[in-house]
N, C-alpha and C positions, 0 to 999 in steps of 0.2 A: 667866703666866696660860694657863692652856687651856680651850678650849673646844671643843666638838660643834656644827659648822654643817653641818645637811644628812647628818649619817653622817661627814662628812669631821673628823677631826680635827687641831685648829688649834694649835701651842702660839707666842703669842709672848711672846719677850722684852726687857728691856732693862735699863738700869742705872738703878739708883736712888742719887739723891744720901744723905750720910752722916746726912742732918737724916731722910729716909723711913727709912732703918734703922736711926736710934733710933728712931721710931716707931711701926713694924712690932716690932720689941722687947720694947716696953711693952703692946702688944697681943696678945701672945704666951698661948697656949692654955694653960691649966694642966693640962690631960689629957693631954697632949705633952712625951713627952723630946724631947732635943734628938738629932741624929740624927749620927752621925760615918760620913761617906761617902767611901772613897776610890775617885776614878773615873780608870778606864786606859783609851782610848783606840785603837783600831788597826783598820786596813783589810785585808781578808785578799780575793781573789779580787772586785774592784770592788765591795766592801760596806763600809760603817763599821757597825760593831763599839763597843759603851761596854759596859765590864764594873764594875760598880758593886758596891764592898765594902761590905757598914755592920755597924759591930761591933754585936754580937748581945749577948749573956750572956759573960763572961768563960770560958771561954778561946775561944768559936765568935765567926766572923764567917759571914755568909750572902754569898755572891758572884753577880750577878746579870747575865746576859749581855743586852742592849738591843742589836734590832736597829732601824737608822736606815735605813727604807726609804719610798720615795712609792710605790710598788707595793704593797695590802695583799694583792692574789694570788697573787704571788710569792713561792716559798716559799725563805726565804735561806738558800744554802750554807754550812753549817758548819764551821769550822776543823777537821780533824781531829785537833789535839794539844788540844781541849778535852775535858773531861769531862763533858758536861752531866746531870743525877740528873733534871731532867722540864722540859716545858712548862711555864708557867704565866702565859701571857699572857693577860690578861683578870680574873685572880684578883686581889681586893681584899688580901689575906692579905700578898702581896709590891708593894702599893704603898709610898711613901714614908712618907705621909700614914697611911696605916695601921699602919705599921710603927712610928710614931714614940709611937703610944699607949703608957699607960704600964703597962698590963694585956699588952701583946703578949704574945702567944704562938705562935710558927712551929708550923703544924701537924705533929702528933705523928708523923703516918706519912712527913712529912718530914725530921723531927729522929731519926726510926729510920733510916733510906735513907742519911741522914747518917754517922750512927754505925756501921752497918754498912759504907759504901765508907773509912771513915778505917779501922777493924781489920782 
Protein backbone atom coordinates (compact mmCIF):
# COMPACT_ATOMS: atom_id res chain seq x y z
CA UNK A 1 0.00 0.00 0.00
CA UNK A 2 1.23 3.52 -0.56
CA UNK A 3 0.42 6.52 0.43
CA UNK A 4 1.10 10.55 0.44
CA UNK A 5 1.08 11.86 4.09
CA UNK A 6 2.05 15.44 4.28
CA UNK A 7 4.37 15.45 0.88
CA UNK A 8 6.18 12.52 2.54
CA UNK A 9 5.76 9.30 0.83
CA UNK A 10 4.76 6.22 2.87
CA UNK A 11 4.89 2.59 1.28
CA UNK A 12 3.89 -0.19 3.69
CA UNK A 13 4.06 -3.60 3.52
CA UNK A 14 3.25 -6.98 4.50
CA UNK A 15 2.28 -10.47 3.87
CA UNK A 16 -0.87 -11.62 3.03
CA UNK A 17 -2.39 -15.11 3.90
CA UNK A 18 -2.97 -17.55 0.75
CA UNK A 19 -6.96 -17.24 1.38
CA UNK A 20 -6.31 -12.96 0.56
CA UNK A 21 -4.53 -13.90 -2.65
CA UNK A 22 -7.05 -15.96 -3.91
CA UNK A 23 -9.02 -13.13 -3.31
CA UNK A 24 -7.12 -10.29 -4.47
CA UNK A 25 -7.13 -12.88 -7.88
CA UNK A 26 -10.59 -12.94 -8.30
CA UNK A 27 -10.75 -9.21 -8.21
CA UNK A 28 -8.27 -8.75 -10.65
CA UNK A 29 -8.61 -5.67 -13.22
CA UNK A 30 -9.57 -6.88 -16.57
CA UNK A 31 -7.73 -3.74 -18.18
CA UNK A 32 -4.54 -5.19 -16.78
CA UNK A 33 -1.93 -7.65 -17.92
CA UNK A 34 -0.26 -9.29 -15.80
CA UNK A 35 3.16 -8.02 -15.30
CA UNK A 36 6.47 -10.33 -15.37
CA UNK A 37 9.19 -8.33 -13.29
CA UNK A 38 12.64 -9.41 -12.69
CA UNK A 39 14.16 -7.37 -9.90
CA UNK A 40 18.15 -7.30 -9.09
CA UNK A 41 19.12 -5.77 -6.04
CA UNK A 42 22.57 -4.05 -5.15
CA UNK A 43 24.49 -1.32 -3.07
CA UNK A 44 27.02 0.69 -4.84
CA UNK A 45 28.78 3.75 -2.81
CA UNK A 46 26.24 3.53 0.54
CA UNK A 47 23.11 3.49 -1.66
CA UNK A 48 20.46 0.57 -2.52
CA UNK A 49 19.96 0.38 -5.90
CA UNK A 50 16.70 -2.05 -7.35
CA UNK A 51 16.94 -2.33 -11.09
CA UNK A 52 13.52 -3.63 -12.10
CA UNK A 53 13.07 -5.72 -15.60
CA UNK A 54 9.44 -6.13 -17.05
CA UNK A 55 9.18 -7.85 -20.32
CA UNK A 56 7.86 -5.33 -22.70
CA UNK A 57 6.76 -6.73 -26.44
CA UNK A 58 8.66 -9.72 -27.44
CA UNK A 59 12.00 -9.46 -28.03
CA UNK A 60 12.32 -5.82 -25.69
CA UNK A 61 12.40 -5.79 -21.94
CA UNK A 62 12.41 -2.13 -20.39
CA UNK A 63 14.94 -1.99 -17.35
CA UNK A 64 14.32 0.46 -14.75
CA UNK A 65 16.92 1.82 -12.11
CA UNK A 66 14.90 2.58 -8.43
CA UNK A 67 16.74 4.61 -6.11
CA UNK A 68 15.96 3.77 -2.28
CA UNK A 69 16.70 6.91 -0.56
CA UNK A 70 15.01 9.00 2.77
CA UNK A 71 16.86 12.05 1.42
CA UNK A 72 14.50 13.23 -1.48
CA UNK A 73 17.51 16.24 -1.84
CA UNK A 74 19.97 14.32 -2.27
CA UNK A 75 20.93 13.59 -5.52
CA UNK A 76 22.19 9.78 -5.66
CA UNK A 77 25.49 8.78 -7.14
CA UNK A 78 25.34 6.78 -9.95
CA UNK A 79 27.21 3.51 -10.65
CA UNK A 80 29.34 4.29 -13.57
CA UNK A 81 29.30 0.91 -15.41
CA UNK A 82 25.41 1.77 -15.78
CA UNK A 83 23.91 3.09 -18.99
CA UNK A 84 21.13 5.14 -18.15
CA UNK A 85 18.92 6.58 -21.69
CA UNK A 86 17.05 9.41 -19.13
CA UNK A 87 15.30 10.39 -16.05
CA UNK A 88 11.91 9.65 -15.48
CA UNK A 89 10.99 9.82 -12.14
CA UNK A 90 7.68 11.01 -11.48
CA UNK A 91 6.38 10.02 -14.99
CA UNK A 92 3.19 7.81 -14.95
CA UNK A 93 4.31 6.05 -18.42
CA UNK A 94 6.91 3.92 -16.36
CA UNK A 95 4.78 3.18 -13.43
CA UNK A 96 3.97 -0.53 -12.64
CA UNK A 97 0.36 0.02 -12.56
CA UNK A 98 0.52 1.87 -15.71
CA UNK A 99 2.64 -0.31 -17.44
CA UNK A 100 0.51 -3.25 -16.82
CA UNK A 101 -2.49 -1.75 -19.02
CA UNK A 102 -3.32 -3.63 -21.82
CA UNK A 103 -3.16 -0.66 -24.51
CA UNK A 104 0.62 0.25 -23.12
CA UNK A 105 2.54 1.91 -25.17
CA UNK A 106 6.38 3.10 -23.98
CA UNK A 107 6.71 6.31 -25.35
CA UNK A 108 7.96 6.53 -28.99
CA UNK A 109 10.96 8.98 -28.51
CA UNK A 110 11.80 6.33 -26.01
CA UNK A 111 11.39 3.32 -27.90
CA UNK A 112 13.67 5.41 -30.74
CA UNK A 113 16.63 6.18 -28.00
CA UNK A 114 16.05 2.57 -27.56
CA UNK A 115 16.68 1.42 -30.82
CA UNK A 116 19.13 3.71 -31.60
CA UNK A 117 21.78 2.86 -28.25
CA UNK A 118 21.08 -1.21 -29.28
CA UNK A 119 22.49 -0.42 -33.47
Amino acid sequence: MRYDISGEKVIKKRQITAREYIELCEMKDPKKNKILKIRQCFTFDRQYFIVETFKYLDPYYISILRVETTDEQHKPKLPTYLDVLREVTGEDHYETWFMAKIDYKMPEQDFLAIQQKLA
